[in-house]
N, C-alpha and C positions, 0 to 999 in steps of 0.2 A: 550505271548500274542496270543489272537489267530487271524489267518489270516483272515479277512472281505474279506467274498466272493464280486466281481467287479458289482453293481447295473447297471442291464441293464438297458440301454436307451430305454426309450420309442418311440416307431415311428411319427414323425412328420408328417403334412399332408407334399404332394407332392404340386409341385407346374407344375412342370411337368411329365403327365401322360404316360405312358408307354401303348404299346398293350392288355397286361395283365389284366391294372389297367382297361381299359377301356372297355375289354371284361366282368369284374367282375361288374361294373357299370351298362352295358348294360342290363345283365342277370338280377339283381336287380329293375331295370327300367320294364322288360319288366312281372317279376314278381307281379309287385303290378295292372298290369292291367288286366282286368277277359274276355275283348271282345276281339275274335282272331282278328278282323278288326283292333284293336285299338294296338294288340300287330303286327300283320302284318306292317301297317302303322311305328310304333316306331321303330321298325324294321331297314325297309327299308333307313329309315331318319336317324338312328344312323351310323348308318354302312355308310351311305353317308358321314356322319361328320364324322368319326372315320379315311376312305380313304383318306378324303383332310388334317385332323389332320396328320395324320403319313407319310405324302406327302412333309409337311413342316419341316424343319432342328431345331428340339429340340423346339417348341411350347409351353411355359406355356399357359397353360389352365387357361385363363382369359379373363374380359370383351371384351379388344382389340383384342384379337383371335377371339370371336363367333363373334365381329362387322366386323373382316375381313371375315368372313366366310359370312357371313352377304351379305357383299357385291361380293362375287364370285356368289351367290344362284342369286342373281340381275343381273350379267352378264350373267347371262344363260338364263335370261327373263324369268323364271317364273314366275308362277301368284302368286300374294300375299297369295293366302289363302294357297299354298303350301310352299311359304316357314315361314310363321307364325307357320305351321305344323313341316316345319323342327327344328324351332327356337324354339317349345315345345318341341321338343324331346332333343336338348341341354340341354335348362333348365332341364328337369328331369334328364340326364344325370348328370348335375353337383350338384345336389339337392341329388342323390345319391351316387354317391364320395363323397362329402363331411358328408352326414350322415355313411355311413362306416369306414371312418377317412382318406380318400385317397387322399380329395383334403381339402384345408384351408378353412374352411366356408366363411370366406374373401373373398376371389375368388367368392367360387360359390352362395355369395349376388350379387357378383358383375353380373355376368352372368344373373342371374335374373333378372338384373334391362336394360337385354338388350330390346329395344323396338321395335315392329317387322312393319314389311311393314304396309302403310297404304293401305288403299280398300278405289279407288275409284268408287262411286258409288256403284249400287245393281245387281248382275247378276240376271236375269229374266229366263237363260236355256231354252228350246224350252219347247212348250205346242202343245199339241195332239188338234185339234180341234173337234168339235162333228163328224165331217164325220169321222176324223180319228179312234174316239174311240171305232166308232159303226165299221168300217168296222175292228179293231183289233179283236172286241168280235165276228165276224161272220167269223173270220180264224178259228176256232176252229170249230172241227166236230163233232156235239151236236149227230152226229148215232151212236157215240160209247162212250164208259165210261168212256176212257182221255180224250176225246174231250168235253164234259158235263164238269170235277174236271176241265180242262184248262180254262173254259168259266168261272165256279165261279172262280177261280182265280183271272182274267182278270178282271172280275166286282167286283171286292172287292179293287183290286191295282188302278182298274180310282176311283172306289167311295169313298174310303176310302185314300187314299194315304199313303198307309203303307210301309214301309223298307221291302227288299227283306227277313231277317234275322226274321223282326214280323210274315212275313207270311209265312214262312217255321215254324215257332214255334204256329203258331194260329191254335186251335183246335176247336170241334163242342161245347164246354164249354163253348167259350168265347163268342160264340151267345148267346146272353138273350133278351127274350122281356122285356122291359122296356115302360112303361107308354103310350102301344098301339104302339108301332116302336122297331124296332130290334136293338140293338146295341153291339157291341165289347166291353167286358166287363174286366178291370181288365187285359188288356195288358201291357205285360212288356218289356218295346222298350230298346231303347239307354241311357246306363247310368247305366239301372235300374231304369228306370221311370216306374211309374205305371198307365197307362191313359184310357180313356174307348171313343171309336170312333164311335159315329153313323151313322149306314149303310140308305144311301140316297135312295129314291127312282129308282132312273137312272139305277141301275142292272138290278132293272124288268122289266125294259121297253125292256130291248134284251133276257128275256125270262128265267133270273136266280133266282134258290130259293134255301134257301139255304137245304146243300144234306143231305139224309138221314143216318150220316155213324154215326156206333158206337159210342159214348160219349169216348171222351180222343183219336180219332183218328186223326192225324195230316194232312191237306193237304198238305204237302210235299212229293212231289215225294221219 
């Protein structure tokens, strides 16, 4: 007769996760996002869970663990929108064990059905007043040729309100005139949105137009 070779066992998900398993997660996690901010941020948040995770004495990675974690992120008094932020990067953490085969899909529904801080109320953040904006755009010294590209800058971020990251990437391109007014055409912000932002009159009034540089030249420093 002949000897039957011993059929390996297939591997089970884990239920609790090792350093390993959780460094191989993280990489997965931080691979499926394309904005350094966004892999920066996931980042920082994993690696925060992964510290208080490997802190604790043998942790299955389940619901009741990110709801304790949950509530250590609340002892620390932060603000809700950070740790909603942290509580995303769980989730994806366990969305990715679990699609690798590492953790029980069981598990990581359950982690996902954890519910994260409420926000009370609207943060409003500080607002530049007209004095302020006009004396921002007359720090810049319009005698010299950074002092001119700081000014349009400056009057592009009050008028426009663009992310630090659109206006490092906006070029003389994405000015078009359009239907007698100037606008930002076919910017490509956060996400990967694709939005077009018309330039207000308020620039000209401290003396900006927009510069003469080569087509495809970036305002970025």
């Amino acid at each position: 007769m002949k000897n039957r070779s011993p059929k390996k066992k297939s591997a089970r998900p884990k239920r609790i996760l090792r350093l390993p398993d959780l460094d191989h997660a993280k990489v997965a996690v931080l691979n499926t996002l394309g904005s350094p901010d966004s892999q920066r941020s996931y980042r920082f948040a994993i690696d925060d869970f992964i510290a208080w995770y490997c802190s604790e004495p043998r942790l299955a990675f389940n619901k009741t663990v990110v709801l304790r974690y949950k509530l250590q992120l609340e002892a620390r008094h932060l603000a809700s929108s950070t740790i909603n932020l942290r509580l995303a990067a769980v989730r994806r953490l366990a969305y990715e064990a679990a699609d690798t085969g590492l953790l029980s899909p069981e598990l990581a529904a359950g982690i996902r059905r954890v519910k994260g801080a409420k926000k009370l109320g609207v943060r409003l953040g500080n607002w530049l007043s007209s004095d302020e904006a006009k004396a921002l755009m007359e720090s810049a010294d319009v005698q010299t040729v950074r002092g001119k590209r700081s000014r349009g800058i400056l009057a592009v971020c009050l008028g426009c309100g663009l992310r630090r990251s659109e206006l490092a990437h906006l070029t003389v391109e994405h000015l078009q005139r359009r239907e007698d007014h100037w606008a930002i055409v076919d910017l490509i912000g956060k996400g990967g949105h694709i939005r077009t932002v018309p330039l207000p009159n308020l620039p000209w009034t401290y003396g900006w137009r927009p510069p003469a540089y080569p087509v495809g030249e970036s305002f970025a420093v």
